[in-house]
N, C-alpha and C positions, 0 to 999 in steps of 0.2 A: 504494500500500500504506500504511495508517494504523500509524503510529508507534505502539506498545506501552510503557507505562511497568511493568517486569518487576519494579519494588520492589513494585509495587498489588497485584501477582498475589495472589491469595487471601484479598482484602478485599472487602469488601461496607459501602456506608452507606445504612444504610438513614434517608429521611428524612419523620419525621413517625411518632410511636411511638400510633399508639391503637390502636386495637380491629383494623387493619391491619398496620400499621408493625411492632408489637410481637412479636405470632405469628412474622413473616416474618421479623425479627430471630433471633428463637429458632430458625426453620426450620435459617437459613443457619450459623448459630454450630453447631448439633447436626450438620452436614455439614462441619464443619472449616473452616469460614472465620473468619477474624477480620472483627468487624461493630463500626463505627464506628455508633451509636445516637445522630439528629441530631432534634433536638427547640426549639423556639423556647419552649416552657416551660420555663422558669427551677423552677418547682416540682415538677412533672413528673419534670425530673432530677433535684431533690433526692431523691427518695424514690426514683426507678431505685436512682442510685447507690447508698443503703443498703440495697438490695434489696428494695424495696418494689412489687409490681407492682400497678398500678391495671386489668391486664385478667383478668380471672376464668381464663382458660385461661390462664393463664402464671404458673406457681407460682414463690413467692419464691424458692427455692430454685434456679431454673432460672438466674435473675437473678445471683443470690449465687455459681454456680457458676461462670457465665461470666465475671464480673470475677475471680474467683479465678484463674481461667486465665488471664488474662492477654490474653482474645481478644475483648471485652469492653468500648466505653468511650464514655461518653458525652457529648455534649458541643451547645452550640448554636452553633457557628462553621462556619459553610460551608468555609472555606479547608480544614477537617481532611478534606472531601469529596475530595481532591484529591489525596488518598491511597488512595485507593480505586480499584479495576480498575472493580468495578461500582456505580452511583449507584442507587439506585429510591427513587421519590417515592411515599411512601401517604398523603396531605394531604387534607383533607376537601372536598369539593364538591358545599356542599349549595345549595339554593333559595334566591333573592332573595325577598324580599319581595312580590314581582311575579309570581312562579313561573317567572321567567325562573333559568337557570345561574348559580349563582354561582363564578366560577374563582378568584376572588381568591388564595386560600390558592396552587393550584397555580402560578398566572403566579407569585407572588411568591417561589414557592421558586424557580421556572424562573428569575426573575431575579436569586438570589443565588446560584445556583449557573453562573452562565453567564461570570461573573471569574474561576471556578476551577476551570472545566473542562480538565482534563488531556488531552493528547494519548492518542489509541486509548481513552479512554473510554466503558464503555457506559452509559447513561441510559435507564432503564425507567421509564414510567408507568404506575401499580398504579391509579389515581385515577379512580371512574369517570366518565364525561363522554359527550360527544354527537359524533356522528361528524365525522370533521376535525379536533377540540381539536389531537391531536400534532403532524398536520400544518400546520395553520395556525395555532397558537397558539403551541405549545410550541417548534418547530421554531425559528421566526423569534427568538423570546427568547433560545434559547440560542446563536444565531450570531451576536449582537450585538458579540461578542467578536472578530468573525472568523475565527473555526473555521467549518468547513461541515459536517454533519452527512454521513454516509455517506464523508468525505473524510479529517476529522478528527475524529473521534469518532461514535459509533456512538448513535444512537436508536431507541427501542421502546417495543412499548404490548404489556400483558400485564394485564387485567383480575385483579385480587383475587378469588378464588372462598374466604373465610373463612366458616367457618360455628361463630359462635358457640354454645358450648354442646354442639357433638357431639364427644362420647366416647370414639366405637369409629371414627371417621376423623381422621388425621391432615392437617394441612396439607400434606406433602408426598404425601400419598395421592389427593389431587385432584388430576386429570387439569388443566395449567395450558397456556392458550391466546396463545399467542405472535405476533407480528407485528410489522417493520422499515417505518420509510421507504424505506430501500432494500431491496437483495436483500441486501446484506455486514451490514448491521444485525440484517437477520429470521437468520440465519444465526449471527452475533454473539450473538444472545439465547439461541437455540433449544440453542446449545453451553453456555452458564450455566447455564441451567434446567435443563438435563440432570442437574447435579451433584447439584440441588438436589431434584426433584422426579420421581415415579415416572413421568411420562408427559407428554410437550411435546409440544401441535398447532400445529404453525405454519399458520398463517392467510395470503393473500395481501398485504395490507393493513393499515395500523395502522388504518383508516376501519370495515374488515370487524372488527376485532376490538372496534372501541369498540361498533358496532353490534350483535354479539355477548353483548354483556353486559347492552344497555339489552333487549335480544330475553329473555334469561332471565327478568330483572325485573318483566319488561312482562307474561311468560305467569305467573306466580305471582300479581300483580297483578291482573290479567283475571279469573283461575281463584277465586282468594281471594273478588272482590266477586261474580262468577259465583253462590258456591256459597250464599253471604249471601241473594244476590234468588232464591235457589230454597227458602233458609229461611224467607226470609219469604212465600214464595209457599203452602208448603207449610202455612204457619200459617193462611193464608184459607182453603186447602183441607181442612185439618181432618186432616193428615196426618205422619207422622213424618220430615222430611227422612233424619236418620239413618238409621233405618229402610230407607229407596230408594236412597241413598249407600253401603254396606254391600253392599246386593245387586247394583246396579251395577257394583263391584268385583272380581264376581265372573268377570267378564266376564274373560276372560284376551287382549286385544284389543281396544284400539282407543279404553279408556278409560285414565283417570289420577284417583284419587278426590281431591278437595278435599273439606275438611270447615268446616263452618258457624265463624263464631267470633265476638268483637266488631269487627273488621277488621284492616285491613293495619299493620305498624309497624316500627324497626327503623331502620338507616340506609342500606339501598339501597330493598328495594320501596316505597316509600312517594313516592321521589324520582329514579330512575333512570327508570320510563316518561314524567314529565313533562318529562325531558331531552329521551325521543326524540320526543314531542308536541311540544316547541318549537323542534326542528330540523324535524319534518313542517311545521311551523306555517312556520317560515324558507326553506324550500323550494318553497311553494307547495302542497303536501297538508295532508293529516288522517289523525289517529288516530282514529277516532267509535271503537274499542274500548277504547281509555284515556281517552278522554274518557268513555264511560258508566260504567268502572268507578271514575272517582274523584265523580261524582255519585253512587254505588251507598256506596261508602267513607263518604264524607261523610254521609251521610245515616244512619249505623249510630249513631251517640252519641246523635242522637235519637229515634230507633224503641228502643233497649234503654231509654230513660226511661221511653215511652210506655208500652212495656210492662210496667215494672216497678210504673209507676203502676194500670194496668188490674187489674195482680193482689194489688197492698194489699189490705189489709182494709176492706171496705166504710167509708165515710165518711174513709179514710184519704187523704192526697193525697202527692206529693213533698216538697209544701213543708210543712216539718217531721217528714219522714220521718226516719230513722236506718239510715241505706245503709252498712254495713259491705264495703269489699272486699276478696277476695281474687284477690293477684295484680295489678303492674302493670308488671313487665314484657314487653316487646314477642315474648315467647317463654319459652318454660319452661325452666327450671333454669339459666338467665342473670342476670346482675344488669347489664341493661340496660334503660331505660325511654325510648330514643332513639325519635321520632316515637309513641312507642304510643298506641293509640286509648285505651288506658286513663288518660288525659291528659282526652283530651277529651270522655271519658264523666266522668270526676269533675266537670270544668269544665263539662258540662251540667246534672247534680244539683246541683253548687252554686248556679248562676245561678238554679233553678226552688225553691230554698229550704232546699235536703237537709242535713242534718245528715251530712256524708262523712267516713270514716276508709277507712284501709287496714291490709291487713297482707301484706308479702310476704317470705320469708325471705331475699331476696338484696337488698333495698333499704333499708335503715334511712331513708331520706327520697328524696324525691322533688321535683322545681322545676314546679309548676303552670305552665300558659300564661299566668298572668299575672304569674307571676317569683315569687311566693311559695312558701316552703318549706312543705312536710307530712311533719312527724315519721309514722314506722309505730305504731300502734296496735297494741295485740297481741290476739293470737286465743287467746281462753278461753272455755269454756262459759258465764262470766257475759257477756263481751261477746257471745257471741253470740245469749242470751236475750233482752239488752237491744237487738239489732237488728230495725229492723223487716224488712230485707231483707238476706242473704248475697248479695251479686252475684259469682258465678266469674268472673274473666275471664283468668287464667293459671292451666294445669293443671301447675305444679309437681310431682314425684314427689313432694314431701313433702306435697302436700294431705293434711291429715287429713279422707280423708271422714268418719270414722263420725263424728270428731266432731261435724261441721259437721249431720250427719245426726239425733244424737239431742240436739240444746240449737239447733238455729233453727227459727222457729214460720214461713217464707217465703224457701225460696231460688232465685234466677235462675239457672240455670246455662247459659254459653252455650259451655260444653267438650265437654257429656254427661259426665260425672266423679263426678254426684251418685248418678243414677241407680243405680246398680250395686248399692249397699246398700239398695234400699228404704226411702230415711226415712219415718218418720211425719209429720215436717212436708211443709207444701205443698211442691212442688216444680216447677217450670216452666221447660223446658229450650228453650233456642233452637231453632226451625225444628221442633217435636212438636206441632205442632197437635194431633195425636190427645189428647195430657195423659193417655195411661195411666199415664206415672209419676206422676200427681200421689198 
């Protein structure tokens, strides 16, 4: 029987405060726990602590409330981890260089949290990763101490399901997917989450549950670059992708519509399939369906050039065009611009000569792939006259279409967002070969 430390009861540390961390803090403090907020950002916490939140769904005030209670505190010292019933790591784990896993972040939390592991402790991984991390990575780190996992403290893997930017679902409205090293672990977790959240699936396995997560990623991913090469199919064929996507839908059975766009972004689709492509890879298989759709991805920043060069004004080129954007976040009504393709559609108009601006309401600046800053530009009738091209590539509620519709003389749209008003100006929307909007 694992020793219970009964002072911890109704703490939670959550460690690693971003676009993860952060929410799930908020979830657990709004459920009556006290939440110990563990972050290796020294700046980070300066502005928590004055109630300053850096994640757009987590309102200042949410912040300000909870330190007020007193339930509330932040700090970057592992050892305050030690006070806590329950530990969860939401630490980022993104791609090497090489496209290989990069764990870094996570081993490194694992190994400062492995001196101050408390007896009857649980330890949840939120972090997504590739099947086996828990068990063979995470596992061995945190018993370095001599604690045994399942013996002396409890380990688990429960995949992040965040979804930034929506509204009308809550964090703990998402159905949350559970799974133990052992059986007293998966059991240990599935009783936490319960407090915390509307619906706990416990899973066989931490292996099945990591797999679980790379499997969602992987089918949005698929499905996203899928609907891309049926846009551009549809363009050869002289046809409205929209148009056949729409009626497809109708179909009460056995479909799910994806719609066209400039491609995949964000911080899981973008990086979670190629987790599970390089454990296929390490195993002796293949993915060929994540591997065509990250050739299909890749290839989207320069087919939206080509095309936008095709519909200049005769004698006009890229180079020295005036490509106004709207929209570079990785999704709408977010002010996130993590992996976005609209990253590396700027970074293709700039290399070919384009004169680039942007304007997005949730981004006052943006970090280029080549480490440079881009102030936002602003959207006015005369900027927009003086463009030669409006590229949409995030359909924000706030688009102003009409405006965008009666002061630009050339715009791309790869949302269908323009269309709906009938501009005067030219108009040419991704995957509409037909070009009855024009």
């Amino acid at each position: 029987m694992i020793a219970y430390n009964q002072d911890a009861a109704g703490t939670v540390c959550i460690v690693g405060l971003g676009f993860v961390g952060l929410p799930l803090a908020m979830n657990f403090l709004a459920r009556g726990y006290r939440v110990i907020a563990l972050d290796t950002d020294k700046r980070k916490l300066e502005a928590l602590g004055k109630g300053s939140s850096h994640v757009q769904d987590v309102p200042d005030r949410q912040i300000l409330g909870g330190i007020a209670s007193g339930r509330l505190a932040f700090t970057d010292r592992y050892a305050m981890a030690s006070a806590a019933e329950t530990v969860i790591i939401c630490v980022p784990t993104p791609l090497a260089p090489d496209g290989a896993p990069d764990l870094g972040y996570l081993l490194d939390a694992c190994r400062s949290l492995s001196p101050v592991l408390a007896d009857g402790q649980l330890v949840v991984i939120e972090s997504s990763t590739y099947p086996g991390t828990t068990a063979e990575q995470v596992k061995p780190l945190l018993e370095t101490n001599g604690k045994r996992a399942g013996t002396d403290f409890f380990l688990a893997y429960s995949p992040e399901r965040i979804d930034p930017g929506n509204r009308s679902l809550g964090i703990h409205q998402i159905p949350k997917v559970v799974s133990g090293v052992t059986d007293a672990c998966l059991e240990r977790v599935a009783s936490v989450y319960r407090t915390a959240f509307d619906s706990v699936i416990p899973l066989s396995s931490t292996e099945a549950a990591e797999t679980m997560k790379l499997l969602e990623n992987s089918y949005r991913f698929i499905n996203i670059s899928f609907v891309n090469e049926i846009a551009m199919l549809c363009e050869r064929l002289g046809l409205n992708a929209w148009e056949i996507i729409e009626a497809a839908a109708t179909k009460p059975y056995g479909f799910s519509a994806f719609y066209p766009g400039p491609g995949i972004g964000g911080h899981c689709i973008p990086v979670d399939p190629l987790y599970l492509q390089w454990k296929a890879a390490q195993s002796g298989a293949a993915s060929r369906f994540i591997e065509a759709a990250q050739q299909i991805n890749r290839r989207m920043p320069a087919y939206l050039v080509q095309e936008i060069e095709k519909h200049l004004p005769a004698g006009t080129t890229v180079d020295g065009a005036r490509i106004l954007i709207y929209g570079v976040a990785y999704k709408q009504n977010i002010a996130d611009a993590r992996e976005s393709t609209a990253m590396a559609i700027m970074e293709a108009l700039l290399a070919r000569g384009a004169d680039v601006r942007y304007y997005d309401p949730y981004l006052a600046s943006v970090q280029l792939p080549d480490g440079s800053v881009m102030a936002r530009s602003e959207l006015s009738a005369a900027a927009l006259e003086e463009a030669d091209c409006l590229l949409v590539l995030t359909h924000h509620d706030e688009l102003p279409v009409r405006l965008i519709a009666e002061h630009s003389s050339f715009v791309y749209d790869t949302r269908n967002v323009v269309a709906a008003v009938r501009p005067g100006a030219k108009l040419v929307t991704l995957g509409n070969g037909a070009r009855k909007d024009r």
